[in-house]
N, C-alpha and C positions, 0 to 999 in steps of 0.2 A: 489463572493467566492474568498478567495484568492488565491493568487498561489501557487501552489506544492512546498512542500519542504520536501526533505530527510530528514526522522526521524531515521533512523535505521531500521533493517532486521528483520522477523519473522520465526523463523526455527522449530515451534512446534502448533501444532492444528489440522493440518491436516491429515485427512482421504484419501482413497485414490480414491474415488467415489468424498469427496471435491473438493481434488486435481484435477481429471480431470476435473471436471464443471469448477472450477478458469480458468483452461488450458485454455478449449474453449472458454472462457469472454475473455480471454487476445490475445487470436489469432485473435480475429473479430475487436480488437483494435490497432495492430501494428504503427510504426512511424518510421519516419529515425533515429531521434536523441534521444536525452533526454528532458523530459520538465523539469528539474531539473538540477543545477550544480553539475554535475556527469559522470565522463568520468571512463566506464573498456572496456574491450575486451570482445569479446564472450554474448554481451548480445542482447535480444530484446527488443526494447522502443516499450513502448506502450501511447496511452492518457490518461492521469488522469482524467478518467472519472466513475472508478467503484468507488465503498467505503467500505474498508473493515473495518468490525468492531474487534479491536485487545484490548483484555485487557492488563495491564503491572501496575507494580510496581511503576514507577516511571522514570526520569528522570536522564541522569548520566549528569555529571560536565560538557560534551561539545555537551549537548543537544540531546542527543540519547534515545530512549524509552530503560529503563531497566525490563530485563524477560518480554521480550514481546509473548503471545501467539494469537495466527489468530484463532476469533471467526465467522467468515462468513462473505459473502457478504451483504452492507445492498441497501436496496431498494431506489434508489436515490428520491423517493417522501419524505422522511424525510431527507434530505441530509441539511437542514436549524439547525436542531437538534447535526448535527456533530459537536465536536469539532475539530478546528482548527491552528494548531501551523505551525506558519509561519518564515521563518529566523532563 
């Protein structure tokens, strides 16, 4: 699989029964750092080990998912089936 990289943020899809199950996926996953070149304040790393499935429009100019919306978690036994954008 390749390595994780920053695509851009999802700020619409979510439910709030969603929201807390992502919660609890992300809390059993914690890390010190980032597995991504990405430094802010205030945040929690986790491992890049879940997969969510996001639909979106398209790509902008400096490689960021455009109108991106969070369709759910997918089930890492198809995780061969994901696409993958790397750098």
């Amino acid at each position: 699989m390749p390595a994780p990289a920053f695509v851009g943020s999802v700020g619409t899809g979510f439910t709030a029964a969603l929201a807390t199950s992502v919660r609890k996926a992300l809390d059993a996953i914690t890390r010190e750092g980032p597995a991504v070149a990405l430094r802010q304040k205030g945040i929690v790393w986790t491992e890049p080990t879940l997969i969510a499935e996001v639909a979106f429009r398209g790509w902008t100019g400096d490689g960021l998912l455009r109108h991106s919306s969070f369709k759910g978690i997918r089930d890492r036994a198809d995780a061969a089936k994901v696409y993958h954008r790397t750098g």
